[in-house]
Each structure stands twice: as structure tokens, then as C-alpha cells.
PDB file of N, H, CA, C and O in Angstrom:
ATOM      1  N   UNK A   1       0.828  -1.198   0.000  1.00  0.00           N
ATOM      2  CA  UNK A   1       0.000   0.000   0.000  1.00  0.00           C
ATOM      3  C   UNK A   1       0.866   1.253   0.000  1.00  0.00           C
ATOM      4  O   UNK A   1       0.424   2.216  -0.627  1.00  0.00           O
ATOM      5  N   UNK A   2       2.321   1.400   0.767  1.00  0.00           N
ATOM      6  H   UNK A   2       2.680   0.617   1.276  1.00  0.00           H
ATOM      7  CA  UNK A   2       2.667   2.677   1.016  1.00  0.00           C
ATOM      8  C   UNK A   2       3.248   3.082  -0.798  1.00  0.00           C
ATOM      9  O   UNK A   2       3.173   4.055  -1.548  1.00  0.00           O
ATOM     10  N   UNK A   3       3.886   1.521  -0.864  1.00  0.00           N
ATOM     11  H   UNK A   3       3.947   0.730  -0.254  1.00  0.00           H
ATOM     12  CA  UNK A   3       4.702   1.434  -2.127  1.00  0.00           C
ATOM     13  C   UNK A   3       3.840   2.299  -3.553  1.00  0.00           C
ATOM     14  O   UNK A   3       4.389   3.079  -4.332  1.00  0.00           O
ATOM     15  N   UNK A   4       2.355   1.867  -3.570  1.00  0.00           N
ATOM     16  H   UNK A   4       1.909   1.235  -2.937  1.00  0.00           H
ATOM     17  CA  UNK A   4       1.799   2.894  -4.516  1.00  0.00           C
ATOM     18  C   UNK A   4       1.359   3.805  -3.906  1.00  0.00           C
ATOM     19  O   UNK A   4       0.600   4.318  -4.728  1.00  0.00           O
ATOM     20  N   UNK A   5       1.278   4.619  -2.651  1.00  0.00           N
ATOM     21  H   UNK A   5       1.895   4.202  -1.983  1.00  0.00           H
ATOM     22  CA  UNK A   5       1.176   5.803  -2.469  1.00  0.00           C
ATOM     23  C   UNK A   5       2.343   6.378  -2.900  1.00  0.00           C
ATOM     24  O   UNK A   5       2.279   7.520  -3.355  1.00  0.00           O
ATOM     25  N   UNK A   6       3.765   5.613  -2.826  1.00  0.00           N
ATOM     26  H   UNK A   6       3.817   4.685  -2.456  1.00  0.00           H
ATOM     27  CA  UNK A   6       4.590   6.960  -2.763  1.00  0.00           C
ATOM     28  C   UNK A   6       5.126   7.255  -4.540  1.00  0.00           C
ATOM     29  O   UNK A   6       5.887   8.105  -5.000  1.00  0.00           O
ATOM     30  N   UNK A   7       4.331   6.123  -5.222  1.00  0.00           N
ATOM     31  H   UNK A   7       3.712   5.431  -4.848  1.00  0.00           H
ATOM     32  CA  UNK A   7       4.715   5.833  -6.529  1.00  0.00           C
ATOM     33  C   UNK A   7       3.368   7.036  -6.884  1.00  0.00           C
ATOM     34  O   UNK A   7       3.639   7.150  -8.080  1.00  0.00           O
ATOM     35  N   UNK A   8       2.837   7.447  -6.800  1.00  0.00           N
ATOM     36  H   UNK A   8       2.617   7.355  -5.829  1.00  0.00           H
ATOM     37  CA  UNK A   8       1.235   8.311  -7.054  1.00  0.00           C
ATOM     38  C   UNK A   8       2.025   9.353  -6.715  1.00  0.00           C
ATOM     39  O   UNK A   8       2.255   9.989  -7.744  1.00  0.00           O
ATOM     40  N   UNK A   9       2.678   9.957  -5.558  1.00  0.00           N
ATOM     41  H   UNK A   9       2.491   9.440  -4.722  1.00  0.00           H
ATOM     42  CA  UNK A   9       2.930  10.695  -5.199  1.00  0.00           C
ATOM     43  C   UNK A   9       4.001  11.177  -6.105  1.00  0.00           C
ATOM     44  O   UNK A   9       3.997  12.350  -6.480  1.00  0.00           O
ATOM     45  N   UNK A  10       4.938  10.319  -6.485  1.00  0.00           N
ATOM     46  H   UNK A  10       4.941   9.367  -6.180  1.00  0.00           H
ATOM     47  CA  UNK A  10       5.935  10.873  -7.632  1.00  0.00           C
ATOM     48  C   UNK A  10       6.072  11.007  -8.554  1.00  0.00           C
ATOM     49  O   UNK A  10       7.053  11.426  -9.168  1.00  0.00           O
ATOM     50  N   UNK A  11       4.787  10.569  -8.985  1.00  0.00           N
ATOM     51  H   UNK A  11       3.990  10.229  -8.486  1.00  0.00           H
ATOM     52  CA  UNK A  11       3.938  10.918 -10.590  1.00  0.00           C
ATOM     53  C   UNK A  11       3.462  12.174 -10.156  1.00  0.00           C
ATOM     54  O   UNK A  11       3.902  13.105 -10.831  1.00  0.00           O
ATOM     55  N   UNK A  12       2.816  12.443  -9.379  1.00  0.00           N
ATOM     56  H   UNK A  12       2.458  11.687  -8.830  1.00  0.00           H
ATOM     57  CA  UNK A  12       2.155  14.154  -9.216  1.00  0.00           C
ATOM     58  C   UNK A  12       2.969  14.922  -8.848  1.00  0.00           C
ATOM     59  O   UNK A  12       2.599  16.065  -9.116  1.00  0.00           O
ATOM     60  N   UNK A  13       4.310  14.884  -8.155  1.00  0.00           N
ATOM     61  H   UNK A  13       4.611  13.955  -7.938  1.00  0.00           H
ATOM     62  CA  UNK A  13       4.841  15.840  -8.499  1.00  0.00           C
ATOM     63  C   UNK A  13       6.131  16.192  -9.523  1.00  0.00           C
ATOM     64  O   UNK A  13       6.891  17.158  -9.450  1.00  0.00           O
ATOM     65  N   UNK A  14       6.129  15.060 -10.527  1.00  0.00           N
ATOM     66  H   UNK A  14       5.512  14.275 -10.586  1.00  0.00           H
ATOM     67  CA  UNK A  14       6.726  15.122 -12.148  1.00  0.00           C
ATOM     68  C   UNK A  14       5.475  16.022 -12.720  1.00  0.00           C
ATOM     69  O   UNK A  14       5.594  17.153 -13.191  1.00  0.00           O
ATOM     70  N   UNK A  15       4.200  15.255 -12.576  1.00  0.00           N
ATOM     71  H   UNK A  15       4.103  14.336 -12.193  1.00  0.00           H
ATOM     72  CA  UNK A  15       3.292  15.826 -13.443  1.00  0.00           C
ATOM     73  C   UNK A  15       2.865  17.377 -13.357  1.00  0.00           C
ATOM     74  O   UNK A  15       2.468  18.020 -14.329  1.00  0.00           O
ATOM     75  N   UNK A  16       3.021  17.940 -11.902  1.00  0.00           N
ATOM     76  H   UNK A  16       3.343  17.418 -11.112  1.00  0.00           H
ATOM     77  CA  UNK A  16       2.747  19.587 -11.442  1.00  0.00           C
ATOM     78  C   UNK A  16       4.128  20.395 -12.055  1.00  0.00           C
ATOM     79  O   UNK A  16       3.911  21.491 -12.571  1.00  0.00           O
ATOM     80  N   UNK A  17       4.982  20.093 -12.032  1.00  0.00           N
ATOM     81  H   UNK A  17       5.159  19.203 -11.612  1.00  0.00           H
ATOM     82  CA  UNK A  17       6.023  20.588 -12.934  1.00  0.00           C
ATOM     83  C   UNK A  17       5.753  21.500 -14.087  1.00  0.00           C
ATOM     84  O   UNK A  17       5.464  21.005 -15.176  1.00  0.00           O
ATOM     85  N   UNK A  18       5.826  22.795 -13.931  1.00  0.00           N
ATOM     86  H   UNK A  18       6.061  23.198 -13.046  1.00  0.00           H
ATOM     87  CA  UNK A  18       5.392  23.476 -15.779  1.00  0.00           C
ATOM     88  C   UNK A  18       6.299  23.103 -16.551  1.00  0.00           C
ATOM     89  O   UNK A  18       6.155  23.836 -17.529  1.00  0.00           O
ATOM     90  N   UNK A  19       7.026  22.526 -16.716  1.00  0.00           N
ATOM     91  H   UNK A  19       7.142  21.931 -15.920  1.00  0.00           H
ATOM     92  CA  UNK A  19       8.111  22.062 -17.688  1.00  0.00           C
ATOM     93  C   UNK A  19       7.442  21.441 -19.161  1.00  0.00           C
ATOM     94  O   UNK A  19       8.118  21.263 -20.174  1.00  0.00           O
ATOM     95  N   UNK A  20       6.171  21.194 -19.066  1.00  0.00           N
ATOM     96  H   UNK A  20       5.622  21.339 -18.243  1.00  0.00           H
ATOM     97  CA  UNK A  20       5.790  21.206 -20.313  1.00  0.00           C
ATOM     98  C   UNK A  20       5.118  22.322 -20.759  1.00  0.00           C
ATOM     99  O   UNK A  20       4.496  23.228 -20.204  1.00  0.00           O
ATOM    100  N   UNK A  21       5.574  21.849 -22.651  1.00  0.00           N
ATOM    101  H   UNK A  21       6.079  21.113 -23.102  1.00  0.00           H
ATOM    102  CA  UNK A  21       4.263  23.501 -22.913  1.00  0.00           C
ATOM    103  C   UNK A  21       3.232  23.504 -22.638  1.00  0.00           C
ATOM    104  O   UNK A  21       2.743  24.447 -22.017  1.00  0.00           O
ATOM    105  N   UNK A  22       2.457  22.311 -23.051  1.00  0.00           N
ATOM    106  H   UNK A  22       2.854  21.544 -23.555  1.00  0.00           H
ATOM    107  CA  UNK A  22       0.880  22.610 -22.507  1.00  0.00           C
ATOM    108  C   UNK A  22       0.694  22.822 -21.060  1.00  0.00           C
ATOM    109  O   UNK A  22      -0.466  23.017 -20.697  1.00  0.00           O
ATOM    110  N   UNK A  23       1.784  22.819 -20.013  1.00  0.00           N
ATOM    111  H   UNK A  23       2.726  22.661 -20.308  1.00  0.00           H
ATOM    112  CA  UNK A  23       0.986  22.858 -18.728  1.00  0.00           C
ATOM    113  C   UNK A  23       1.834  24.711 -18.087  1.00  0.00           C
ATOM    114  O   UNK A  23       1.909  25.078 -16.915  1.00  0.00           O
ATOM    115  N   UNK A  24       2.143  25.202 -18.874  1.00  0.00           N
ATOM    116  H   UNK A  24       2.081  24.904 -19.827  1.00  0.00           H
ATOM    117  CA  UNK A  24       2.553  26.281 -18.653  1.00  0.00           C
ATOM    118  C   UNK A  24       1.599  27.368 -18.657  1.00  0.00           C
ATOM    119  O   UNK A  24       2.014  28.488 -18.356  1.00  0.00           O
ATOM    120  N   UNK A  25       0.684  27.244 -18.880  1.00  0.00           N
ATOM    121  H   UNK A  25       0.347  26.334 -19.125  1.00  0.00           H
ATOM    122  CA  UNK A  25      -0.516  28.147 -17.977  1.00  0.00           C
ATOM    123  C   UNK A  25      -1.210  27.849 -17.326  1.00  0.00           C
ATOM    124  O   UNK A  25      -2.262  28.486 -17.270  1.00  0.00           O
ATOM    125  N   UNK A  26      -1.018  26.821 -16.557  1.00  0.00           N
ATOM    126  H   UNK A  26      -0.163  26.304 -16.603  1.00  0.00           H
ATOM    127  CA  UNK A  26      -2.408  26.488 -15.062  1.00  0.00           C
ATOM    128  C   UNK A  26      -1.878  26.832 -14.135  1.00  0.00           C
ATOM    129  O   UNK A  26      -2.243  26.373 -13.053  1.00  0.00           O
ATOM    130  N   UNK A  27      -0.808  27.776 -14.205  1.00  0.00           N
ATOM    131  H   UNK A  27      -0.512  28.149 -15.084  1.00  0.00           H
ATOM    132  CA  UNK A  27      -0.173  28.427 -12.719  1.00  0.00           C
ATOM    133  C   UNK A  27      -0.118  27.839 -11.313  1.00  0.00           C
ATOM    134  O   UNK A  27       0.665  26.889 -11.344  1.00  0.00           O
ATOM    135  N   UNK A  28      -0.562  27.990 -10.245  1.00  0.00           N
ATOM    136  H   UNK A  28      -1.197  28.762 -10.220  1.00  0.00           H
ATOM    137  CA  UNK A  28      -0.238  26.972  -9.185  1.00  0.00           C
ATOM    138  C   UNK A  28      -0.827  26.342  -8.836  1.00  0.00           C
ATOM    139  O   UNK A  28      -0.596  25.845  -7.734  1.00  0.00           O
ATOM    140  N   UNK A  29      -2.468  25.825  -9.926  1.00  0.00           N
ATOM    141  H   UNK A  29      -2.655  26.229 -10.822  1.00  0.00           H
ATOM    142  CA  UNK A  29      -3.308  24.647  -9.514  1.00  0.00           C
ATOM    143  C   UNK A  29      -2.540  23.047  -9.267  1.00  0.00           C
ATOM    144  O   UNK A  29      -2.859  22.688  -8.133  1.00  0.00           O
ATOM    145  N   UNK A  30      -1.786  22.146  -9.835  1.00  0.00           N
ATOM    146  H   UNK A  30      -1.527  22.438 -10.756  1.00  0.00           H
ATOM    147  CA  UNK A  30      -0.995  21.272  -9.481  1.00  0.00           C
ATOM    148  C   UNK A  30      -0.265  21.486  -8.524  1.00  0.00           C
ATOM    149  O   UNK A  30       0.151  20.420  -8.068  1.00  0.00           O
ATOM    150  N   UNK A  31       0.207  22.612  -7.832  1.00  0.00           N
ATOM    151  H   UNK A  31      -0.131  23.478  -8.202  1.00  0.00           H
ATOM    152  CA  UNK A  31       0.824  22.071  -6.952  1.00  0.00           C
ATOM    153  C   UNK A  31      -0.046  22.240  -5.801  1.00  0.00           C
ATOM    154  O   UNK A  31       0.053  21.511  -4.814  1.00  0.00           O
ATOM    155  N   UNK A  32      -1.224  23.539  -5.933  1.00  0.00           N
ATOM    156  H   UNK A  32      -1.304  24.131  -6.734  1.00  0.00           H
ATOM    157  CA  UNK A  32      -2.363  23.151  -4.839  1.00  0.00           C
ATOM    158  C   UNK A  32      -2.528  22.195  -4.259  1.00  0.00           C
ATOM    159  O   UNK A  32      -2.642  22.020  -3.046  1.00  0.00           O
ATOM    160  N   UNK A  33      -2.568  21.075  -5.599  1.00  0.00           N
ATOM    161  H   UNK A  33      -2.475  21.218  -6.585  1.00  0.00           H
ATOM    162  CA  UNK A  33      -3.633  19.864  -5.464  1.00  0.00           C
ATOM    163  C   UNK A  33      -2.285  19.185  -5.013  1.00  0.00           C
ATOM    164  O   UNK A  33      -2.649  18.798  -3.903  1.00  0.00           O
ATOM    165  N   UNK A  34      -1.419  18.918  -5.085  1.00  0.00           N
ATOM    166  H   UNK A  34      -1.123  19.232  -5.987  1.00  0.00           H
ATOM    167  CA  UNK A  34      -0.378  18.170  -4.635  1.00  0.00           C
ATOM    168  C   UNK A  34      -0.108  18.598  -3.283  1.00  0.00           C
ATOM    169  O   UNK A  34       0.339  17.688  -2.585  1.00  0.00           O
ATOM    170  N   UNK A  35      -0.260  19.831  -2.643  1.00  0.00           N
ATOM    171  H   UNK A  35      -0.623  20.570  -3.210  1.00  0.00           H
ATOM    172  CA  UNK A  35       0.178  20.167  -1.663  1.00  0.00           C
ATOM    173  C   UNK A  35      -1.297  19.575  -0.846  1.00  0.00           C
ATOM    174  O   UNK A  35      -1.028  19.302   0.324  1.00  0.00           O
ATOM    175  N   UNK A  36      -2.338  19.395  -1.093  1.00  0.00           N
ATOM    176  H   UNK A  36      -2.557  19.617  -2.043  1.00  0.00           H
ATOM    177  CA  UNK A  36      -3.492  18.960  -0.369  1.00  0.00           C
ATOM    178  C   UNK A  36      -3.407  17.131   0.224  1.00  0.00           C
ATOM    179  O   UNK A  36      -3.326  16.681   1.367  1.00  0.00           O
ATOM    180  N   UNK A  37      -3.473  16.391  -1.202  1.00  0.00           N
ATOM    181  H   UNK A  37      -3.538  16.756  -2.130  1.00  0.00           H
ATOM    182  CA  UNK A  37      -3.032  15.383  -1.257  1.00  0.00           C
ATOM    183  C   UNK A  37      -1.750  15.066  -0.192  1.00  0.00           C
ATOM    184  O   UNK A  37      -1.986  14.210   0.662  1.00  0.00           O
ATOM    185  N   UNK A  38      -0.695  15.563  -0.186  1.00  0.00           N
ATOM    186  H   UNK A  38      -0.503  16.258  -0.879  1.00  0.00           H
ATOM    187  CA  UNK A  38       0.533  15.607   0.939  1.00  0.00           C
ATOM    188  C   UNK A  38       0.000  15.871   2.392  1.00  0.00           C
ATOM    189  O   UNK A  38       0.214  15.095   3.324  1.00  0.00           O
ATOM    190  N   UNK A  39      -0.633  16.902   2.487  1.00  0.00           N
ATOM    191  H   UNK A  39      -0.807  17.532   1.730  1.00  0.00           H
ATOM    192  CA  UNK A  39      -1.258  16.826   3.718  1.00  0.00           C
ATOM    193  C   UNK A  39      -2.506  16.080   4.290  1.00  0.00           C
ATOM    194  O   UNK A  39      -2.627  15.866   5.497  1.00  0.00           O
ATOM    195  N   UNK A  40      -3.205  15.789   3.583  1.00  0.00           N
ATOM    196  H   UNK A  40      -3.106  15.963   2.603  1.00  0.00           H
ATOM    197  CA  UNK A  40      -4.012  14.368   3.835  1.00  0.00           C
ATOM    198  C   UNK A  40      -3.474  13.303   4.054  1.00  0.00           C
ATOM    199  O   UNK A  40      -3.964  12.511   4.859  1.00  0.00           O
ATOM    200  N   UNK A  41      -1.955  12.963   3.153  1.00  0.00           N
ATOM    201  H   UNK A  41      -1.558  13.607   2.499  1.00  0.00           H
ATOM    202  CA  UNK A  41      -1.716  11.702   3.721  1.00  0.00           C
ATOM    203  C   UNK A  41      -0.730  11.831   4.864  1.00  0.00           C
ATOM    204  O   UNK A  41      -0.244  10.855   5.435  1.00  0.00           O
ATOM    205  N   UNK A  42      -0.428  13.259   5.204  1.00  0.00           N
ATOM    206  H   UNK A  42      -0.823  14.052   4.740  1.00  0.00           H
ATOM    207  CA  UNK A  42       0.326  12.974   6.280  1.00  0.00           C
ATOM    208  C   UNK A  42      -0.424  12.708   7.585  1.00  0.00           C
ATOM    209  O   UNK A  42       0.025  11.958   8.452  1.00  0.00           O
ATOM    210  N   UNK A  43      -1.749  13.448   7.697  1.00  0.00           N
ATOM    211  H   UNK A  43      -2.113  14.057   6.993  1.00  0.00           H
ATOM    212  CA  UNK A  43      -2.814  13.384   8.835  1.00  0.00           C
ATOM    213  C   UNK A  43      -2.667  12.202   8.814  1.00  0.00           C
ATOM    214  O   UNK A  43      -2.028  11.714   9.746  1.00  0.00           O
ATOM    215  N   UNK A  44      -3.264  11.198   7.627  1.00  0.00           N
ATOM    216  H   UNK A  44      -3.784  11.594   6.870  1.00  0.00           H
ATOM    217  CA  UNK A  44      -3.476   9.565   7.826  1.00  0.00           C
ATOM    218  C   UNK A  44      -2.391   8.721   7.894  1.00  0.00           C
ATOM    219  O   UNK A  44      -2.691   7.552   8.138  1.00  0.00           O
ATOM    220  N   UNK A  45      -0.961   9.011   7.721  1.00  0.00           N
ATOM    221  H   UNK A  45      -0.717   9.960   7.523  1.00  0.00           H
ATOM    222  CA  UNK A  45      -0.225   8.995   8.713  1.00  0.00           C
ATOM    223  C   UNK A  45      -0.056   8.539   9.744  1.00  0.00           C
ATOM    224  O   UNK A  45      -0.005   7.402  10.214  1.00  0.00           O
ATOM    225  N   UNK A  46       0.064   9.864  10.213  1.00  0.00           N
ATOM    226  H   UNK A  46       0.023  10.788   9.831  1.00  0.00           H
ATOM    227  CA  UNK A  46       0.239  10.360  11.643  1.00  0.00           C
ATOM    228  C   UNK A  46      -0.985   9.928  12.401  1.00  0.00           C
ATOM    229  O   UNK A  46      -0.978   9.976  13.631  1.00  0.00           O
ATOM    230  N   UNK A  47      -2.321   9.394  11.549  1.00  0.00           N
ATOM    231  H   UNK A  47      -2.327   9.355  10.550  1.00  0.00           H
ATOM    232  CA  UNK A  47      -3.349   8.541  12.982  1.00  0.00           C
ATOM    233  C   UNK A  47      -3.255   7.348  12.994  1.00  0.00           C
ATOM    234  O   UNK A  47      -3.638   6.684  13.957  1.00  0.00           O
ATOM    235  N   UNK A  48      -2.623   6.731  11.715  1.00  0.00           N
ATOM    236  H   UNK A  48      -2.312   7.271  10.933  1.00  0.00           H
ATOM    237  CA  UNK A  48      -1.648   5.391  12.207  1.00  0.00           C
ATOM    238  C   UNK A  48      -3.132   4.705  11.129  1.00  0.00           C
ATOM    239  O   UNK A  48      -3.672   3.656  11.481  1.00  0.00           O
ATOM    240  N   UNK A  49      -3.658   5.531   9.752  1.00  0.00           N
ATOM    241  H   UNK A  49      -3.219   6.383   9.466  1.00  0.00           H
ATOM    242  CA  UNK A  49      -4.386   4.895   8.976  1.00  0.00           C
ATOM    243  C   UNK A  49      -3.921   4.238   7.926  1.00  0.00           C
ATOM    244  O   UNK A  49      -4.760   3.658   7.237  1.00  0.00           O
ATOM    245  N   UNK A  50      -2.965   4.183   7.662  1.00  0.00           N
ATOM    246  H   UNK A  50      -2.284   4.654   8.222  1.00  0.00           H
ATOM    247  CA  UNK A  50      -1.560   4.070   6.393  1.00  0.00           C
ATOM    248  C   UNK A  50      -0.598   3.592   7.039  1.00  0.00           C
ATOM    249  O   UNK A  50       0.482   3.395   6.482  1.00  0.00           O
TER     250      UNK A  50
END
């Protein structure tokens, strides 16, 4: 289980990267969503759900 969380996790933050052209105008929605995702799984975590 952690093994594809942390494999998800390092796809989203390759994928929030503007380094491509097409993603060079969604400004800081990916990393929003990456920074949300990170803190959800740290709560579940840290209550010993994961």
C-alpha cells in the first residue's frame, strides 16, 4: 500500500512541474492539489491509517 502511495505521489509531483508547454498556464493549480493530497496523507499517517 505505502509502495503505490509513494509511486502516485511521484507521478504528481513530475506531473505539477510546468516544464511542459501545454501545462505552462495552469499556474499553481498542481501544486495546490499536490500540496493537499501531501497533507491528507500525512494526517493519515500520523493517525496510524496508512
Amino acid at each position: 500500500m505505502s509502495i503505490i502511495l509513494i509511486v502516485i505521489l511521484i507521478l504528481l509531483l513530475v506531473g505539477g512541474l510546468p516544464v511542459f508547454p501545454h501545462s505552462r498556464s495552469w499556474g499553481y493549480g498542481p501544486s495546490g492539489v499536490i500540496g493537499t493530497v501531501l497533507i491528507v496523507l500525512l494526517i493519515l499517517v500520523l493517525l496510524g491509517r496508512i
